[in-house]
Every structure is written in structure tokens, then in C-alpha cells.
C-alpha positions as CSV (number, residue, x, y, z in Angstrom):
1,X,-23.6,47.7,-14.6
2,X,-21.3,45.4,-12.8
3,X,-21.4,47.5,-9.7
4,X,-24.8,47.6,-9.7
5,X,-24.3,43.4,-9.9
6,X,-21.8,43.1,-7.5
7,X,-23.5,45.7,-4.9
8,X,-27.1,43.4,-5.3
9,X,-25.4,40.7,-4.5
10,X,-23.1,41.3,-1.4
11,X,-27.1,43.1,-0.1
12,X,-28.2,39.6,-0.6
13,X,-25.3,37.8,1.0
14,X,-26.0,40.2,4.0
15,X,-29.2,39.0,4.1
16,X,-29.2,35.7,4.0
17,X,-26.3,35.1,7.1
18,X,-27.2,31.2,6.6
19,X,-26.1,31.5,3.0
20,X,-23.1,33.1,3.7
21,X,-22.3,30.5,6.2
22,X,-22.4,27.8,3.6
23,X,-20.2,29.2,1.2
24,X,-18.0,29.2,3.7
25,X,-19.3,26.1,5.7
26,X,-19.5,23.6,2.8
27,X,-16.4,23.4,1.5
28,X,-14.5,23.4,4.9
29,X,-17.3,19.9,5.8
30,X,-16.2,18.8,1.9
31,X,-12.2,19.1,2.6
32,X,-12.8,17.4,5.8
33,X,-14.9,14.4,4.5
34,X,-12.4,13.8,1.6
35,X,-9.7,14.2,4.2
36,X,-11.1,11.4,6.0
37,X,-11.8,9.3,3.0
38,X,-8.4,9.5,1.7
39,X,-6.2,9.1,5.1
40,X,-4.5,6.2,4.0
41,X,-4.0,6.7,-0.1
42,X,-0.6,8.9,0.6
43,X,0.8,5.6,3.0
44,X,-0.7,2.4,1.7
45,X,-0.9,-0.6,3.7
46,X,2.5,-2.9,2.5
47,X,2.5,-6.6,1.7
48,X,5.1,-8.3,3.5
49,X,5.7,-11.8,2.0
50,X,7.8,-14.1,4.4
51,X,9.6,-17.3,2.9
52,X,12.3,-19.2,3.4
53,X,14.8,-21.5,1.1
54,X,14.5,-25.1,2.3
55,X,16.9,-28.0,1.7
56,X,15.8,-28.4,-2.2
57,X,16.9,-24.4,-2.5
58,X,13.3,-23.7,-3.4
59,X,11.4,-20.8,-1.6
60,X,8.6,-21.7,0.9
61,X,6.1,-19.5,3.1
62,X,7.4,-18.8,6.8
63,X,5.0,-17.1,7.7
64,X,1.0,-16.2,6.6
65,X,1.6,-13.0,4.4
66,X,0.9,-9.6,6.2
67,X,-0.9,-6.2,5.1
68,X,0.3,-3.6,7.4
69,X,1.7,0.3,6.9
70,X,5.7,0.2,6.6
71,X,6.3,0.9,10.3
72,X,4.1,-2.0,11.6
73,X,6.1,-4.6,9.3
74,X,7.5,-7.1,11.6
75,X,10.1,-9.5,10.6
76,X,9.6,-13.2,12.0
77,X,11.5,-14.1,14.9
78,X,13.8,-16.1,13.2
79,X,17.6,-17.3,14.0
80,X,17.9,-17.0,10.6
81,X,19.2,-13.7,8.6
82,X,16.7,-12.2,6.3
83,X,17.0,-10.8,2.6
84,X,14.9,-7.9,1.6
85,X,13.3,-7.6,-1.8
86,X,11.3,-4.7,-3.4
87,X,10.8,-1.1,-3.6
88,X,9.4,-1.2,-0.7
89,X,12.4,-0.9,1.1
90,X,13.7,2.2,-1.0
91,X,10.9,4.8,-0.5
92,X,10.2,3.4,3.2
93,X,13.7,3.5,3.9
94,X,13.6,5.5,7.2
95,X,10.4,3.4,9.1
96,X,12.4,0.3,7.9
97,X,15.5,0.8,9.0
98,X,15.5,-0.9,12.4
99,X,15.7,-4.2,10.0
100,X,19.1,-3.6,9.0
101,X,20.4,-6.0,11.5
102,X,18.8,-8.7,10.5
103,X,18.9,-8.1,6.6
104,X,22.1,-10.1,4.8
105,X,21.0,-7.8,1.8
106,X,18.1,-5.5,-0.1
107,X,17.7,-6.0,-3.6
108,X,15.3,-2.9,-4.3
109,X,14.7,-3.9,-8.5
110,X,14.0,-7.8,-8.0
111,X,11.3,-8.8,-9.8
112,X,9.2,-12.0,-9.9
113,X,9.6,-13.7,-13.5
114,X,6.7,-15.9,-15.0
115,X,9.1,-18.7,-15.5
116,X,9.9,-18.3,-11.7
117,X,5.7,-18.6,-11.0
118,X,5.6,-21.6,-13.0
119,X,8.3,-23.7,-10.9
120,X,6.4,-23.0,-7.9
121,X,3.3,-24.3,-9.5
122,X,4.9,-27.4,-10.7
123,X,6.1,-28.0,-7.1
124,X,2.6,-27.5,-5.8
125,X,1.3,-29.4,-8.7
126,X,3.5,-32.5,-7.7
127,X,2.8,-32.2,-4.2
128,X,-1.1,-32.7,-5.0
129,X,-1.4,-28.8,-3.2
130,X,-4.1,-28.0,-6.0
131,X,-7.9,-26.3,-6.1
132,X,-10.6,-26.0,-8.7
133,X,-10.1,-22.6,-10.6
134,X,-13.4,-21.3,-9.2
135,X,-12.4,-21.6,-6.0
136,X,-9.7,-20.2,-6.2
137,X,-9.0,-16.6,-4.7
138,X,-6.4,-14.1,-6.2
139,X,-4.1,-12.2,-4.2
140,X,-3.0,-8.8,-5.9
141,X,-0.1,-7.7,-6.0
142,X,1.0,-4.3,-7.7
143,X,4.3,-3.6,-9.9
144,X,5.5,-1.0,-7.6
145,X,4.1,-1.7,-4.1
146,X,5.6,1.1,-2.4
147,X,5.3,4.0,-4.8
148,X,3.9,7.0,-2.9
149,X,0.9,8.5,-3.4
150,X,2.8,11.8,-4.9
151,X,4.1,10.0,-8.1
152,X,1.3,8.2,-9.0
């Protein structure tokens, strides 16, 4: 009984030659397409965040932030020695390394703090640097930027 099945089948198979092209065909066009829409899920564009201390010891933005992949990241042209912070610099050790010069430090388990958020809105606040809460637009960041797309 299954031979009988499997023999009716492979007949049909050899004659339909476009039906044995798609089983073959479709998946190949389906791997391909997901391929495609997937390219950048296993090396996510990175955030870089550029600030500097000033004279009240209080961080301010250098620079407009940046969305690039880890190998694009360029540091600011500054006389200044930069300090990086993040993850980011763990897992994307190897196309970061051509910072090392310029890096004093890298502090790979720094993490923002709300109390730290709230200083820099009080300074802002002060400053009169405020919107209306509809306008304003949120800027995501994740708890661990740089974790690759294998150990997700």
C-alpha cells in the first residue's frame, strides 16, 4: 500500500516538471527573501552618544547622536581624550579597536540611573530648554545595545 503511494506520486512529480520545480524553487526564493529581510538583525545599527563634562562637571552633547553599524562609529575630532561606556564596546571589540588611542578608559557595565536622568532634567528645566509633552519625541534606547543577534 505505501508503495503503491509513494510509486503514484513520484509518476505525478514526473509529470508535472513545473511542480517539481517549485518544490524545489520556492523555498530557495523564501530563504533568499528572508535573507534579504533580515541582513541587518545579526549587526544592528549602534547608538553612539557623544558628550562632554563642562566646567560645572555636568555632561553635555558634543556632538548630534549617531545610528551607524560598529565599524562606521566615528569618534569626534576632539583634542580631548574620550571615555567609553557600554557593552557596546565588549561584543564589538575587534571593529572598535582602532579607538583605543583615544579612549582614557571603557567601562563595559555602566549604566544610566533615574536619579542621574532627573539631574539632567532639572538642568534643562532651569535653563528654560523645555517642550509640551505631545511634542515631544522619544529616543529609544535598549538595556543591552550591542547584544548579538545569537543570544537574543
Amino acid at each position: 500500500m505505501l508503495l503503491a503511494l509513494i510509486k503514484k506520486e513520484l509518476l505525478a512529480l514526473v509529470r508535472d516538471v513545473h511542480g517539481l520545480a517549485a518544490l524545489f524553487v520556492m523555498p530557495v526564493i523564501f530563504i533568499i527573501i528572508m535573507s534579504l529581510a533580515l541582513k541587518d538583525y545579526y549587526s544592528p545599527p549602534q547608538r553612539s552618544l557623544r558628550y562632554a563634562v563642562d566646567a560645572q562637571g555636568m555632561m553635555q552633547a558634543v556632538h548630534a547622536d549617531q545610528l551607524s553599524k560598529p565599524e562606521q562609529v566615528v569618534l569626534p575630532a576632539l583634542t580631548l581624550r574620550c571615555m567609553g561606556i557600554g557593552n557596546g564596546w565588549q561584543v564589538y571589540a575587534d571593529a572598535l579597536n582602532n579607538f583605543n588611542q583615544q579612549l582614557i578608559t571603557i567601562e563595559f557595565n555602566h549604566h544610566p540611573q533615574a536619579q542621574d536622568v532627573a539631574i539632567l532634567a532639572q538642568i534643562e528645566w532651569q535653563a528654560a530648554r523645555v517642550i509640551a509633552p505631545e511634542l515631544a519625541l522619544p529616543v529609544y534606547l535598549r538595556n543591552n545595545v550591542a547584544v548579538k543577534g545569537d543570544r537574543r
